[in-house]
C-alpha positions, 0 to 999 in steps of 0.5 A: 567562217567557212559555210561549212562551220556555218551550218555543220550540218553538211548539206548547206543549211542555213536556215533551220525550221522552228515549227512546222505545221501540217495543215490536211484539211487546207492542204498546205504546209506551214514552216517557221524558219530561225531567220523569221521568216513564214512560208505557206505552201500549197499541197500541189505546189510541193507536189509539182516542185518535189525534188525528187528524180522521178520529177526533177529527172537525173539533169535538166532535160529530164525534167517532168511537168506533173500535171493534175495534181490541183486536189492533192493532199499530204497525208503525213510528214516523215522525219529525214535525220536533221536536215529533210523532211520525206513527204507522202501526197494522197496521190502516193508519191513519196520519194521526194527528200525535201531538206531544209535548205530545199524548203526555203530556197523554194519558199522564197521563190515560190511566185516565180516557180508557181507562175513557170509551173503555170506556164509550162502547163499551158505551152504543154497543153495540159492542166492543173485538174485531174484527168477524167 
């Protein structure tokens, strides 16, 4: 079977949600994937990782490290037809289309993104709380 049939969605997924969960007060995004699996992610985390441009930049080297971001909130979840979710942060940012596949790629490699993100913050000199 060709990717392609296996997800017949056209943008790689492989894995589908089931139950997503906005969770404002705890600032945090709980998704259920069809293959079991739970992933829990933190507000500024998906802020920090937004796949958008204005973050990821056109190629590697332009990549940004958003820093101040440790108090961010998500104020609503849009729909992207059947294979993303837009997510609007309290800071306002809200061009970045997480799809599903986006979702559960950085789920399962969350520790090691939040401990580059940590580390990028420090070579850089700057922080995870907002600048007075």
């Amino acid at each position: 079977m060709s990717a392609g049939a296996e997800t017949g969605d056209g943008f790689g997924t492989v894995h589908w949600p089931t139950e997503i969960r906005l969770k404002k007060e705890e600032k945090r995004l709980e998704v259920d994937f069809d293959d079991g699996r739970t992933f829990s992610y933190p507000a500024e985390f998906l802020r920090v990782v937004s796949p958008s441009a204005e973050v990821q930049g056109h190629n590697p080297s332009q990549k940004q490290t958003v820093a101040g971001r440790r108090h961010v909130g998500i104020m609503r979840l849009e729909p992207v037809g059947n294979y993303a979710i837009r997510i609007v942060f309290d800071d306002l940012h809200d061009s970045g289309i997480y799809s599903w596949k986006y979702l559960y790629e950085i789920g399962t490699e969350q520790e090691t993104l939040w401990a580059e993100y940590l580390e990028e913050l420090q070579a850089k000199g700057l922080s995870r709380d907002p600048r007075r």
